[in-house]
N, C-alpha and C positions, 0 to 999 in steps of 0.2 A: 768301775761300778760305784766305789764310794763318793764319786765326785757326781756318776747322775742321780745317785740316792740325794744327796746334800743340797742340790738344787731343784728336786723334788720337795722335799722337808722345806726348804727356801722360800721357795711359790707360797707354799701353803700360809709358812709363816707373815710373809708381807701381805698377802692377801686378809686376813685375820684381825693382822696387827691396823691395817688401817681402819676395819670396824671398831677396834676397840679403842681408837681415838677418838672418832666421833658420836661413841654412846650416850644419847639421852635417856631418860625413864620417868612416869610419871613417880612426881614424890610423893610419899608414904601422908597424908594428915591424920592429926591429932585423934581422928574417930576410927580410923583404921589400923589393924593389929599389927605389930611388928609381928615378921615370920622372917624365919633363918636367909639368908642369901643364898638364890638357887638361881643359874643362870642356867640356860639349855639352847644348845645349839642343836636345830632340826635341820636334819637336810631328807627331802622330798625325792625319791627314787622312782624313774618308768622301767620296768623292767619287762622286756617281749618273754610270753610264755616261754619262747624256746632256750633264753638265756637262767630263767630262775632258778634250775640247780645251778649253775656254774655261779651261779651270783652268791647263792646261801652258804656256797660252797667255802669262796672268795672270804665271806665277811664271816664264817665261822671260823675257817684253820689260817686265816690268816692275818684279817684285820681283829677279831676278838682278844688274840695274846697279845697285837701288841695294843690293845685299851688296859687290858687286864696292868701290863707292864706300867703302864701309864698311871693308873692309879695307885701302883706300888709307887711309884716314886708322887706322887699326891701332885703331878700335874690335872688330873681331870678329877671329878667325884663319884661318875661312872659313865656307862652306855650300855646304851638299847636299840636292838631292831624290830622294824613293826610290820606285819603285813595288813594291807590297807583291807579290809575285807569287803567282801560285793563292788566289786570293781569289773572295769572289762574294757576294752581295745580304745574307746574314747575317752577313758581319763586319764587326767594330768597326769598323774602318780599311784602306784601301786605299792610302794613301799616304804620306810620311813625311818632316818634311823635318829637318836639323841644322846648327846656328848654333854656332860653336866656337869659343872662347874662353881665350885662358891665360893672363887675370886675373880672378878671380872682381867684381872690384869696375868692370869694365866692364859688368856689368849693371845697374851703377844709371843708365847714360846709354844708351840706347838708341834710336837711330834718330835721331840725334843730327845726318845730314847732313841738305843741302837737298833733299829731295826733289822742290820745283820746280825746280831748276835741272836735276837728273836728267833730269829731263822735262817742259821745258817747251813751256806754251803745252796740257801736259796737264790735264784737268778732273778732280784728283787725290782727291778726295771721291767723284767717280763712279764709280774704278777702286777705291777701298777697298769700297767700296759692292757694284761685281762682283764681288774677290773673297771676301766675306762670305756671297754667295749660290752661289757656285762652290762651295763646300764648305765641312762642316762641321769644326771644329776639336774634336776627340775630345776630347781629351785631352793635357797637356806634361809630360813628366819632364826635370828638370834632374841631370846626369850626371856624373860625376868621374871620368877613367880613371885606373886602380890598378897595370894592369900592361900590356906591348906589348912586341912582337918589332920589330928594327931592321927595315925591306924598305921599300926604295923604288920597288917594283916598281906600278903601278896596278892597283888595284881594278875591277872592272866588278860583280862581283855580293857581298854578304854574308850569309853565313849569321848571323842572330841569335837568341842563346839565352837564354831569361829562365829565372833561377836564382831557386827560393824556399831563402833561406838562413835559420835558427834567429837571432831576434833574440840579439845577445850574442857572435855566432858566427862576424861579418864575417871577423874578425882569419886565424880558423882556416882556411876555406872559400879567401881567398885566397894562405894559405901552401900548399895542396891544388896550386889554378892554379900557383904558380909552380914548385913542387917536382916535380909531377909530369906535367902540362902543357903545360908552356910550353916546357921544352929540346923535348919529340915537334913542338912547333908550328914552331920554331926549325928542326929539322931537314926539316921538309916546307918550309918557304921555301930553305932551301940550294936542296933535290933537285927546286924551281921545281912542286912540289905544290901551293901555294897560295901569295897575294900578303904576307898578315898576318893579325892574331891580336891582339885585344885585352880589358882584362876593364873594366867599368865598372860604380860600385857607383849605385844610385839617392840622388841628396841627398834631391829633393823627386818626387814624394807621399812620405810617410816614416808610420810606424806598424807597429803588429800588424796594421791593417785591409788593410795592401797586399800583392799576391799574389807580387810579386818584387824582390828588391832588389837582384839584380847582373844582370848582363848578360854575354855573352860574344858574340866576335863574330869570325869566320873569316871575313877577305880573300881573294875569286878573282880573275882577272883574266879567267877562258874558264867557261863554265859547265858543261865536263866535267873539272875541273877538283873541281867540290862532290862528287865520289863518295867523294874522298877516296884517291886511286888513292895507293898504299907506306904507308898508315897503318900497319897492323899492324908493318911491317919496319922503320920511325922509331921506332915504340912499344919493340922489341925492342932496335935499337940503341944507345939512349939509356939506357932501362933492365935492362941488360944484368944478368943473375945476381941481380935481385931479385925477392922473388916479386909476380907480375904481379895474384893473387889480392888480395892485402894491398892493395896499391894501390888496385883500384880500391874494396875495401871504405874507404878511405878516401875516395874522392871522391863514392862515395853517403851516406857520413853526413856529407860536411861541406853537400850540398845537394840539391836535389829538382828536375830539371830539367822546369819547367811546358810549355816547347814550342820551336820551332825556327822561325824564318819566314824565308822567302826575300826580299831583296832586290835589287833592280837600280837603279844609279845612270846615272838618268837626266840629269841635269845639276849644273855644280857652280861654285862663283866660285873664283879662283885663292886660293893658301891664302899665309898669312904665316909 
């Protein structure tokens, strides 16, 4: 058992370990904010109705302890599971989970605790085994966040937005976020409109072949909350006596916004 646990843990690790050698990311300029180092790894979940308990089941009592574990010992910063909301039999993914990190070189050791002792006297081969057939594993984008609003407020649902941005054109697209933005995002958390607001650029899949390379993503804490209720009047505030036109012709040529998807955070390990 210990030997097909270790080549379990093993896979995962080489697999990992060679993303984390070939990571690039757009660099930070001189007009844009330093914000804390937060890497997130998403992995993209299809889970058949008929498997979804055995699944929630799976990543509650048994992958949860040991994240939980994990950030006891400050390998990870936390995780989260997501259900993809308004979804149905032809899409990609249903579910969503993110492993956070803020040191890029903790992904060359990964899964590094005892998972028997987590659970022992468990037939731990058997439980990888179930969740392999619980669901399919889509797809993973490994994620870098660029920019974020202070609010310590909790989250319950997030809107996320995948941005297709002009290769070459990171730099610009996130001077857009922050300038024009990020203070309207800043002022809906004041006026308790929404919980946060973050930008994340894609590391990995990387190319021309990929359809989006940033990410944008509005914290709620109430899900009447997503309608966006004082937007316009935050928008006005903040950008007071500039023309409102000009703007936003700037934030459609620095991007192409491919779609928006609802999530809901179902469960989470405490965060470091």
């Amino acid at each position: 058992m210990k030997s097909k646990a270790y080549t379990f843990r093993k896979s995962i690790t080489i697999f990992l370990f060679g993303i984390a050698i070939f990571v690039t990311f757009p660099k930070q300029t001189k007009s844009q904010e330093q914000v804390p180092t937060l890497f997130a790894l998403v992995e993209y979940m299809k889970v058949k109705d008929a498997d979804i308990d055995k699944y929630l089941e799976l990543e509650r009592n048994f992958w949860k302890p040991i994240h939980e574990e994990r950030v006891k010992q400050k390998e990870i910063a936390g995780w989260r599971i997501f259900a993809v909301r308004y979804t149905g039999t032809g899409d990609e993914y249903n579910f969503a989970t993110g492993t956070f990190f803020h040191d890029l070189s903790k992904l060359e050791k990964v899964y590094n605790v005892d998972v028997e002792k987590i659970h022992p006297g468990k037939d731990i081969q058997k439980t990888y085994q179930e969740t392999l057939k619980s669901r399919e594993l889509v797809k993973r984008n490994l994620l870098v966040m660029n920019s974020t609003i202070n609010s310590t407020v909790p989250y319950k649902y997030l809107q996320v937005n995948f941005m297709n941005v002009k290769q070459g054109e990171g730099n610009v697209y996130i001077n857009v976020e922050n300038s024009v933005w990020k203070p309207v995002h800043e002022e809906l958390a004041r006026a308790g409109s929404k919980s946060g607001w973050s930008v994340w650029s894609v590391i990995y899949p990387g190319g021309s072949g990929t359809d989006y390379q940033f990410l944008t993503v509005d914290d709620f804490s109430e899900f009447t909350q997503i309608e966006m209720a004082g937007f316009e009047s935050a928008f006005g505030k903040v950008h007071a006596g500039k023309n409102v036109d000009e703007l936003m012709k700037q934030t459609n040529n620095s991007r192409i916004l491919l779609r928006s998807e609802l999530w809901e955070l179902l469960d989470s390990s405490q965060w470091q």
